[in-house]
C-alpha positions in Angstrom: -266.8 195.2 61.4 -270.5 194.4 60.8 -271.8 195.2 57.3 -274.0 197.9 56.5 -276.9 197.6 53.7 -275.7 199.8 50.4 -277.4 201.4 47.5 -276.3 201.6 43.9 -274.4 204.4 41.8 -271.1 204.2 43.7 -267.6 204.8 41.8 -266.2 201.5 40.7 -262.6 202.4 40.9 -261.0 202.2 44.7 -259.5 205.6 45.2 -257.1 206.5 47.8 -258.0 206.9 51.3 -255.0 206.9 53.6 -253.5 209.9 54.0 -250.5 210.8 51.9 -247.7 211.4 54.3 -244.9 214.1 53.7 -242.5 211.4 52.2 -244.9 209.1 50.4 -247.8 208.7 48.0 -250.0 204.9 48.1 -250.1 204.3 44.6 -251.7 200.6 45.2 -254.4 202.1 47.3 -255.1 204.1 44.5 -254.9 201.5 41.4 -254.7 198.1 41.9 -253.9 197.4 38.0 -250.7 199.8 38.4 -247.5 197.6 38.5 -244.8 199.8 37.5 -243.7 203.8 38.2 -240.5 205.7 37.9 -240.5 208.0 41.1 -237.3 209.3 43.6 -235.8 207.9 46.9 -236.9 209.7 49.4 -235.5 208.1 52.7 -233.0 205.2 53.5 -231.7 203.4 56.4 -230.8 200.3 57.9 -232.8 198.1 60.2 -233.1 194.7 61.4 -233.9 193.8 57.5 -230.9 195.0 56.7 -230.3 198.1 54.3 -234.1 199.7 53.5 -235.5 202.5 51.4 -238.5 204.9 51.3 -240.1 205.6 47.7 -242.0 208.8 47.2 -244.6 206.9 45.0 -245.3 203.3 46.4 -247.0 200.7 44.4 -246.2 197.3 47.4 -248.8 196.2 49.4 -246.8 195.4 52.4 -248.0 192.5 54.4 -251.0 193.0 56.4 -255.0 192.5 57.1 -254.9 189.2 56.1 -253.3 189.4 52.3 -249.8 188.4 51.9 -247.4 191.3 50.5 -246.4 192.0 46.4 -243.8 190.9 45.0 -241.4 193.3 42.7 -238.0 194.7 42.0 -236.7 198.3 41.9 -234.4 198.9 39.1 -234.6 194.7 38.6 -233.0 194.1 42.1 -235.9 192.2 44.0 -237.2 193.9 46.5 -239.8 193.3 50.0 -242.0 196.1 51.5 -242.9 195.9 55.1 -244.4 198.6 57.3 -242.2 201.2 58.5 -242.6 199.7 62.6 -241.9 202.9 64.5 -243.6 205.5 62.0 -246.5 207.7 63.4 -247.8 207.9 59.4 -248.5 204.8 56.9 -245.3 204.1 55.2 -243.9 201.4 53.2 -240.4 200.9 53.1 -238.5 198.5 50.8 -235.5 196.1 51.7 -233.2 194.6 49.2 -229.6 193.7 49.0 -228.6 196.7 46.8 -227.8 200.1 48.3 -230.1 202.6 47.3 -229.5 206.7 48.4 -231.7 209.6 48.9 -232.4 211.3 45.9 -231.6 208.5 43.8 -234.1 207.6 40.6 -235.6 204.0 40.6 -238.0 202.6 38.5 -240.2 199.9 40.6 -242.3 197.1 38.9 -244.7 194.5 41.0 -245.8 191.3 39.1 -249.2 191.4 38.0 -249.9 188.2 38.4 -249.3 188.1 41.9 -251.1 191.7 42.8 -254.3 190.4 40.1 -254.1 187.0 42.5 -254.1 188.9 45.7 -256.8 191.3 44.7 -259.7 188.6 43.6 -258.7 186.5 46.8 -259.2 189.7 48.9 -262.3 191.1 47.8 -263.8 187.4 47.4 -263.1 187.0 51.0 -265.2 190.3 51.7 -268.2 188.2 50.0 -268.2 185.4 51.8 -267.4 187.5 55.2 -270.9 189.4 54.8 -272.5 186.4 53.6 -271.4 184.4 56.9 -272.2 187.4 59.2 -275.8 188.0 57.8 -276.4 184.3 58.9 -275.5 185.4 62.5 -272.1 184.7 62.6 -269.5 187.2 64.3 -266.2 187.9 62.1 -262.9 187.2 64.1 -260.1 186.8 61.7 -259.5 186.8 57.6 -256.7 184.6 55.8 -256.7 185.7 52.3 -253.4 183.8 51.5 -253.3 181.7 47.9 -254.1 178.1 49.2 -255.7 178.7 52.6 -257.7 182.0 52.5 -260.2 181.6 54.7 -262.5 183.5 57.0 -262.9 182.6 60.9 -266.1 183.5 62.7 -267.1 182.5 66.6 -269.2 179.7 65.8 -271.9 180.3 68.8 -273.2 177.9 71.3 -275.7 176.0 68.6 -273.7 173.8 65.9 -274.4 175.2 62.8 -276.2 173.4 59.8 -272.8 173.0 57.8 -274.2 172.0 54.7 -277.2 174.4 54.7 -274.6 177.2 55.5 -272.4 176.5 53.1 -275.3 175.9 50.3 -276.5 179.2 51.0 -273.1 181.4 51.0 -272.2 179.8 47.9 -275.1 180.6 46.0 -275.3 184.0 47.4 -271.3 184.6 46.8 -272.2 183.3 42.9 -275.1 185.6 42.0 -273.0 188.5 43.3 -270.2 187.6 41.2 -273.0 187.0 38.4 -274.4 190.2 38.7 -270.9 192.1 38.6 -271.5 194.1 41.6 -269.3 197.0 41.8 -266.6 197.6 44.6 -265.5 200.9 45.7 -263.4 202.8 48.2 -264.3 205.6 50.6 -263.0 207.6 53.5 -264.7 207.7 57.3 -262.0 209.5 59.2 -259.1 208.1 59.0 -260.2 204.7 58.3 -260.4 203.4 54.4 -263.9 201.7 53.5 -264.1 199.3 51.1 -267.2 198.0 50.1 -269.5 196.8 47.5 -273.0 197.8 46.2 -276.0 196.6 47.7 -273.9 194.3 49.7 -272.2 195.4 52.9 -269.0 197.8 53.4 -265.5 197.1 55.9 -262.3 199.2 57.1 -259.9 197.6 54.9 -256.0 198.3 53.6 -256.1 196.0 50.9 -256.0 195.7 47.1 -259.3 195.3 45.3 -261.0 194.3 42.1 -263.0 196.9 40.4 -266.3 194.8 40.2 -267.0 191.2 41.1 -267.8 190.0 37.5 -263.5 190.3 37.6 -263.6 186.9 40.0 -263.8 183.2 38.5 -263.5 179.7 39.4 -265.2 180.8 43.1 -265.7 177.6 45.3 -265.8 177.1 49.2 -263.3 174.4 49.6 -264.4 173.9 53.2 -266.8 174.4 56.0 -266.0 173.2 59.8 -266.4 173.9 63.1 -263.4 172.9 65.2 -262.7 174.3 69.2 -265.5 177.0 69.0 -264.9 178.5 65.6 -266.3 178.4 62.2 -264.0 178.5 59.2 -265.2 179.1 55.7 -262.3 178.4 53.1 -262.4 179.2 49.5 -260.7 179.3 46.5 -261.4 182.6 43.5 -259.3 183.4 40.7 -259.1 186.8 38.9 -260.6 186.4 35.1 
């Protein structure tokens, strides 16, 4: 997951980069800012979450990569998504307590503030990731949950300068932001790039801002080294 240097010009809107499958179509990896689509039931079942459904045109970002899932209803019955566990393609399935049928029409809504919170959280965390690694730091594990997002690195056999470190991030993670750099999506295979410009680019499922002048209130709430590993937390906001 090391970052790559980027040039300028590229699209500002993340497009779509998983493959759709036969029974469904990632509207959140196309549009983060879409919360609500009227679309068919095309599969159903029951599991160890109880009664599920498949929707042919998915806005829920299930759980996963660090960033905790949306939350919504279909037809104003709450819902959860979760990864379909034994599927060979990316799908999403929903659970709730209604009954839902193949075939059926639904209309499913996410909240926005939730998906708005989730999205500056995530794509701040890819800031302060690059940031940390061009320092010399290797990337181990991302928590971009509201109230503890963090990103862990392997914290090397030196102590780090803590206060020079996180001096230097945080300026660097500001005059990005200041400067409203761009963030895009792209395909290398089957992987799904996210990156943004002049900065550094990562495989990544999540939701994303369109540009980093979207992100406000940015702080790193904490810098410490305990049992080996470094751990940058910080706090963003969507404007």
């Amino acid at each position: 997951m090391a970052g790559a240097a980027l040039s300028s010009g590229r699209p500002s809107t993340p497009q779509l980069t998983y493959p759709e499958t036969s029974l469904q179509r990632h509207i959140y990896l196309e549009d983060t800012y879409r919360f609500t689509v009227t679309t068919q039931v095309v599969d159903a079942g029951t599991g160890e979450l109880g009664s599920w459904f498949t929707l042919q045109d998915n806005i829920f970002h299930p759980q996963g990569g660090g960033q905790p899932s949306d939350m919504g209803t279909v037809d104003e019955t709450t819902t959860r998504p979760f990864k379909a566990p034994e599927a060979d393609e990316h799908v999403v399935r929903l659970s709730c307590e209604r009954l839902f049928t193949i075939g059926d029409e639904v209309t499913s809504s996410i909240d926005p503030e939730t998906r708005r919170r989730h999205a500056a959280l995530h794509t701040c965390g890819h800031v302060v990731d690059g940031f940390v690694r061009e320092l010399g730091f290797h990337h181990r594990v991302s928590n971009h949950f509201p109230g503890q997002a963090r990103i862990e690195f392997d914290a090397g056999d030196d102590k780090p300068d803590l206060q020079q470190l996180a001096a230097t991030v945080e300026e660097r993670t500001r005059q990005a932001i200041d400067a409203d750099r761009k963030v895009y999506a792209s395909e290398r295979g089957d992987l799904r790039i996210i990156g943004i410009d002049g900065l550094h680019e990562d495989p990544c499922g999540g939701t994303h801002i369109d540009s980093l002048g979207q992100l406000t209130g940015f702080s790193l709430r904490s810098v410490k080294v305990k049992g080996g590993v470094l751990k940058v937390g910080y706090v963003v906001e969507h404007a």
